[in-house]
C-alpha positions as CSV (number, residue, x, y, z in Angstrom):
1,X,55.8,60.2,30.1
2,X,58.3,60.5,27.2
3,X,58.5,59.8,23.9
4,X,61.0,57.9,22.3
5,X,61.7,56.5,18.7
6,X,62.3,52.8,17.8
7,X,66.0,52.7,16.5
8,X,66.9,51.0,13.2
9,X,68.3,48.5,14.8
10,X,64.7,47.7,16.6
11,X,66.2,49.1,20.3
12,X,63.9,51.5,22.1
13,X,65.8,53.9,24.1
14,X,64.7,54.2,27.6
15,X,65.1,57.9,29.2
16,X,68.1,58.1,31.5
17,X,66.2,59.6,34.5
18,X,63.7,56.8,33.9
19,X,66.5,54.1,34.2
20,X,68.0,56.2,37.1
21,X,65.0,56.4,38.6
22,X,64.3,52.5,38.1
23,X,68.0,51.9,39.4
24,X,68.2,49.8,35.9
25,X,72.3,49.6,34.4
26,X,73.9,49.0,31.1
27,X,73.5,45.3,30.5
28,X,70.6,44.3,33.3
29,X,68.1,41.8,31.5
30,X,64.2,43.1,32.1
31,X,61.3,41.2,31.2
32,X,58.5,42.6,28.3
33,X,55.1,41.5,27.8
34,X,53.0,42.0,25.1
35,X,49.8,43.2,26.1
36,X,46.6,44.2,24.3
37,X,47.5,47.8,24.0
38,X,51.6,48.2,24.4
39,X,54.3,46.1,25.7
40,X,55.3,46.4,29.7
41,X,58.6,46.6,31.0
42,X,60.1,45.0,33.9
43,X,62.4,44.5,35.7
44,X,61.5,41.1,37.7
45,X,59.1,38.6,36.1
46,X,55.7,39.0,36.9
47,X,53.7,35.7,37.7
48,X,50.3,37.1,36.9
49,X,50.9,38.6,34.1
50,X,52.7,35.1,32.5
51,X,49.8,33.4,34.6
52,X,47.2,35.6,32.2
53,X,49.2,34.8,28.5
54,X,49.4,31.3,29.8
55,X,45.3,31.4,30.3
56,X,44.9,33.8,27.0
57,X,46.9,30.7,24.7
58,X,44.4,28.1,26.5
59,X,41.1,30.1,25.6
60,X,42.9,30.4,21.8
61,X,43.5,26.8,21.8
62,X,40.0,25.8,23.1
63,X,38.6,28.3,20.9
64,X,36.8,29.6,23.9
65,X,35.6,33.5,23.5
66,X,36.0,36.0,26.6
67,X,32.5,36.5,27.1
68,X,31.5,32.9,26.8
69,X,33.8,32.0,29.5
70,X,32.2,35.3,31.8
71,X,28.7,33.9,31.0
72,X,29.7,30.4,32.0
73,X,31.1,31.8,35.5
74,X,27.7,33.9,36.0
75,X,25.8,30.8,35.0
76,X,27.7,29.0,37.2
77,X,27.6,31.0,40.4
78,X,23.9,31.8,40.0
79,X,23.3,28.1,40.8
80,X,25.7,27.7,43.4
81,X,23.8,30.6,45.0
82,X,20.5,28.7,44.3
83,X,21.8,26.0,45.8
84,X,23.2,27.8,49.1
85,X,19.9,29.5,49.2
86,X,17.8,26.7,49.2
87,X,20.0,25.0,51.8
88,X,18.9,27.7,53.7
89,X,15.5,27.3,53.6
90,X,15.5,23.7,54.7
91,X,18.4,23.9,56.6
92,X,20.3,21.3,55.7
């Protein structure tokens, strides 16, 4: 961990042995996220993580809440299970 302080300029200095360590030069472009709680740094683009804004800006749009969707997907896979268990039972 360090600590660093945002420059005037709004540039955040990254720790040499963390840029040595990364392999990262002068002039390299890396990719930041915003997240939740920080920002994260790196140094290829990550798929999941534009997969989850990309989701996050859908539920915004749709005005859809977090734990509405989750109790949609519970509601939803309880009757699936219903469904697989009474197929079992007759066994069709």
């Amino acid at each position: 961990m360090a600590v660093v302080t945002i420059q005037p300029n709004q540039q955040l200095p990254i720790p040499a042995d963390f840029l040595k360590h990364l392999r990262w030069k002068e002039g390299q472009k890396v990719y930041v996220y915003l997240m939740e709680d920080g920002v994260t740094i790196r140094s290829k683009p990550s798929k999941v993580l534009e997969a989850a804004q990309e989701f996050e800006a859908i539920m915004r749009e749709e005005g859809v809440a977090l734990d509405e969707l989750l109790k949609g997907v519970a509601e939803e896979r309880e009757k699936i299970y219903q469904q697989r268990k009474q197929r079992g039972k007759t066994g069709k």
